[in-house]
C-alpha positions in Angstrom: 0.0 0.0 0.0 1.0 3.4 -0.9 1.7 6.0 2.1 -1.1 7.9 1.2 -3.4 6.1 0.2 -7.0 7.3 1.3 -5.6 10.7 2.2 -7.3 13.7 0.6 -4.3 16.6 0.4 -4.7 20.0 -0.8 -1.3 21.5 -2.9 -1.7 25.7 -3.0 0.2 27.2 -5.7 0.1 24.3 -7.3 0.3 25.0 -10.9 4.0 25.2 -11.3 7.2 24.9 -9.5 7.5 23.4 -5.9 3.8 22.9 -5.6 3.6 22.0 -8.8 6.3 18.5 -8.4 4.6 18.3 -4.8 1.0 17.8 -6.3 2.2 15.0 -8.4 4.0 13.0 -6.2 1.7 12.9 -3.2 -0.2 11.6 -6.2 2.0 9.1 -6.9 2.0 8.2 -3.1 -1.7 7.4 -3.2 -3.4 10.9 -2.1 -6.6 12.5 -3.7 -4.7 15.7 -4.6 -6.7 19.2 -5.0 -4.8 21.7 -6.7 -5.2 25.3 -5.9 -3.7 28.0 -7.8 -4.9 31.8 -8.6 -4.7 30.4 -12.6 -6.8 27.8 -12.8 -5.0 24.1 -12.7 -7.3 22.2 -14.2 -5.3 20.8 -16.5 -3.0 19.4 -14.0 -5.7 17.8 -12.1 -7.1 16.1 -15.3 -3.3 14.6 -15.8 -3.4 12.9 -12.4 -6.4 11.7 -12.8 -5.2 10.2 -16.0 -1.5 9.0 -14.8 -3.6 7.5 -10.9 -6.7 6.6 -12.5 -8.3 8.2 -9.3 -10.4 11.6 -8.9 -8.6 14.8 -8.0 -9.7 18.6 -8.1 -8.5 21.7 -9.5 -10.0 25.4 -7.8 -8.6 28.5 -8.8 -7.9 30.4 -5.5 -6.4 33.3 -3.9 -5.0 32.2 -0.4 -4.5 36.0 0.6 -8.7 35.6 0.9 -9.5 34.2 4.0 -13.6 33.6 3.7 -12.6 31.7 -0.1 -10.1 29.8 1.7 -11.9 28.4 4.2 -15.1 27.9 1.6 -12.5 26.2 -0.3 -11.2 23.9 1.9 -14.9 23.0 3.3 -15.9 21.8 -0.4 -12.9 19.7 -0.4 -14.8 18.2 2.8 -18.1 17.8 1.3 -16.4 16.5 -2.0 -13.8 13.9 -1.0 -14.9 13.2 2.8 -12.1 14.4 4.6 -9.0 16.7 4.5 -5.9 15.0 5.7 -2.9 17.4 3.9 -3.0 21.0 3.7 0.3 21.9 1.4 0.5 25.6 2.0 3.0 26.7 -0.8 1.6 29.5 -2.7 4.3 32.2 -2.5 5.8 35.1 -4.4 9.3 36.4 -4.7 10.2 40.4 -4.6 12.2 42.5 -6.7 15.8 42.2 -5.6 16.3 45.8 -3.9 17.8 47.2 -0.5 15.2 47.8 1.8 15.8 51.5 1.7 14.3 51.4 -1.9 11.5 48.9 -1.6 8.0 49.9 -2.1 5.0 49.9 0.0 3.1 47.5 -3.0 5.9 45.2 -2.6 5.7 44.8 0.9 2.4 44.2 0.9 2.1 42.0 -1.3 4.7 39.2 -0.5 3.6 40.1 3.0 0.3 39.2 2.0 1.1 36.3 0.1 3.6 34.8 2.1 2.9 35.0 5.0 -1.4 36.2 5.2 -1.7 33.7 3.2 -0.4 30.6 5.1 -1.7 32.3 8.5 -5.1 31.6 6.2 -4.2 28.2 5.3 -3.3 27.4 9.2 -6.4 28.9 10.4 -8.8 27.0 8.0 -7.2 23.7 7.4 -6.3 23.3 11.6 -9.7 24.4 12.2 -11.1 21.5 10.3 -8.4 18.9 11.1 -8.6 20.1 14.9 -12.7 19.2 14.8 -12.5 15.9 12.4 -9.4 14.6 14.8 -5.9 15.0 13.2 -3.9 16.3 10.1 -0.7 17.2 8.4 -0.1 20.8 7.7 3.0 21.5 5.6 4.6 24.8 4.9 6.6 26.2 2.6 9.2 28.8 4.2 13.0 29.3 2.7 16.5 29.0 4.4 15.8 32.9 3.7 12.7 32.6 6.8 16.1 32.3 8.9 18.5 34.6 8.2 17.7 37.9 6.6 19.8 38.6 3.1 20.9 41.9 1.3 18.0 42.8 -1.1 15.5 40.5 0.0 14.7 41.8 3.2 10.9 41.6 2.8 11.2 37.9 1.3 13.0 36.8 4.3 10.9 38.7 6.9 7.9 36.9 5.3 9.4 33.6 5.3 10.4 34.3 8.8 6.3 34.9 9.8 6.0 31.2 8.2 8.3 30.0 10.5 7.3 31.5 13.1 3.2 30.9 12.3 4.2 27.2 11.7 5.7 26.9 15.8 3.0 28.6 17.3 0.2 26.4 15.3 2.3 23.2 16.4 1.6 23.7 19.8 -1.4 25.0 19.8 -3.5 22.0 17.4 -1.0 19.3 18.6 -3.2 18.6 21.0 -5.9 17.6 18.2 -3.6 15.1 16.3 -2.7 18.0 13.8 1.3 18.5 12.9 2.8 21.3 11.2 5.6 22.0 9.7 7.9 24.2 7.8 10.3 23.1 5.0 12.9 26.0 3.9 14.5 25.2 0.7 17.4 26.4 -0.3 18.4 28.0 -3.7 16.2 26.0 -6.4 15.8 25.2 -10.1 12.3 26.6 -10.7 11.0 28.4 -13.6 11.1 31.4 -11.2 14.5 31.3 -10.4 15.3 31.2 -14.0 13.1 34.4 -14.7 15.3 36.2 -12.6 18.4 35.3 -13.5 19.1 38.2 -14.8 18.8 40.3 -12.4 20.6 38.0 -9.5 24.0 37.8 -12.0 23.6 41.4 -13.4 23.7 39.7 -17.1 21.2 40.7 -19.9 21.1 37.1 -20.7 23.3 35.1 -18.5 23.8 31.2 -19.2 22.4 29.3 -16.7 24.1 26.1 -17.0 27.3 27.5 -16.0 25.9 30.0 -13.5 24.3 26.6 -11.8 27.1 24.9 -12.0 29.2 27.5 -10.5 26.9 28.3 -8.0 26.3 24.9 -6.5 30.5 24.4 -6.7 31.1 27.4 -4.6 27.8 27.0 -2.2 26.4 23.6 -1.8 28.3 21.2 -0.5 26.5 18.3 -2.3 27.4 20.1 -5.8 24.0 20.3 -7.1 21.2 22.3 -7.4 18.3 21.6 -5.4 14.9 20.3 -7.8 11.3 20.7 -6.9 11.3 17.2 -6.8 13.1 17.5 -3.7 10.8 19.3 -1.8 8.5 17.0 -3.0 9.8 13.8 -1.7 10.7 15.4 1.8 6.8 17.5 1.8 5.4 13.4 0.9 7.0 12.1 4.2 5.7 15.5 6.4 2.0 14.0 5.1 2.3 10.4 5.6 1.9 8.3 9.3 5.8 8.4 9.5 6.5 11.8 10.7 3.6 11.5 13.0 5.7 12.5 15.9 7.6 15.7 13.8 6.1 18.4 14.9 6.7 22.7 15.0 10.1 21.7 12.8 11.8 23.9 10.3 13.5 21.6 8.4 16.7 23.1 5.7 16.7 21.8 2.3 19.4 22.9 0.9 21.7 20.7 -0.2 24.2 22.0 2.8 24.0 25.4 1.9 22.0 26.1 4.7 23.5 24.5 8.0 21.9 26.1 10.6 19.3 26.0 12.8 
């Protein structure tokens, strides 16, 4: 039997990227998977209901809105019968700019995303796993939620709130069977961090082969980037009966290039 077999997960932000690679293996693993993304993922939840022959759900969603949230996450109750996994990975990135020269619409929205809208997820999905009797919430910070970095100072302080949202839910729904957690990648091959390339190396147009290759030489003492099928794998055994006694962790994914606490 698969890990997660008979467990209903919700993926947010799950159209690309991390949640993207997470949504398909806890597929894989055996879960009824509902993807959630502000563009609408059906098409993804059509493929893995093709590649599992099982049902899964797309919904197009905005985590930063806390009533749809929760509306969202009680359909997923009335659909499928339960919801065991809430992945909360919707996230954006920020400009890359001292903080001196950062605007009020940036902060507020990767504040909003970020970090409003995992306080959202962890106030929806624990309310419901509190009253039906356990769960697994899973959150996506960044090795950046514990340190604060030159030019991404609002990116960090966000991921930092995640962190710090993900302790403070631990204790409080642990007593309810409910365990969260935070996993903080470190520097990953995403279409996102392709996008801004550019503006990371200074370059108009930058090779990215050699830049990776450069990077993870110098940085990671593994000597490779990370993949989204990374997170996957270690966000698969968060959800499953495993890690049932992992709880309020913030757990670095980073090849080494994060070795702190």
């Amino acid at each position: 039997m698969k890990a997660l077999t008979a467990k209903v997960a919700v993926v947010t932000g799950a159209r690309q990227g991390l949640g993207e690679a997470t949504a398909r293996r806890l597929a894989d693993d055996g879960a009824t998977v509902v993807v959630a993304d502000l563009q609408d993922p059906g098409a993804l939840a059509a493929e893995l209901e093709q590649r599992t022959g099982r049902r899964h759900a797309g919904v197009v969603l905005d985590v930063t809105d806390g009533r749809r949230l929760r509306a969202a996450l009680d359909d997923v109750v009335a659909r499928f019968g339960s919801l065991d996994v809430l992945v909360n990975n919707a996230g954006v990135s920020q400009p890359q700019l001292p903080l001196i020269e950062t605007t009020d619409e940036t902060y507020e929205h990767v504040m909003a995303v970020n970090a409003r809208g995992v306080f959202n997820g962890i106030r929806a999905g624990g309310a419901i796993m509190a009253e039906s009797g356990g769960g697994r919430i899973i959150n996506i910070a960044s090795y950046l939620g514990k340190r604060g970095l030159a030019t991404f100072g609002v990116y960090s302080a966000s991921k930092g709130a995640v962190i710090s949202l993900t302790q403070a839910a631990a204790e409080e729904l642990g007593p309810y069977g409910v365990t969260v957690n935070a996993v903080c990648p470190g520097t990953m091959v995403t279409q996102l961090m392709l996008d801004t390339l550019s503006a990371t190396t200074g370059e108009e147009n930058p090779d990215a082969e050699a830049w990776m290759r450069a990077y993870a030489g110098d940085r990671i003492p593994v000597r490779r980037m990370g993949r989204p099928a990374d997170v996957a794998g270690l966000v698969s055994w968060l959800a499953s009966d495993d890690s049932s006694y992992m709880t309020g962790a913030a757990l670095n994914l980073s090849g080494g290039e994060a070795l702190y606490f």
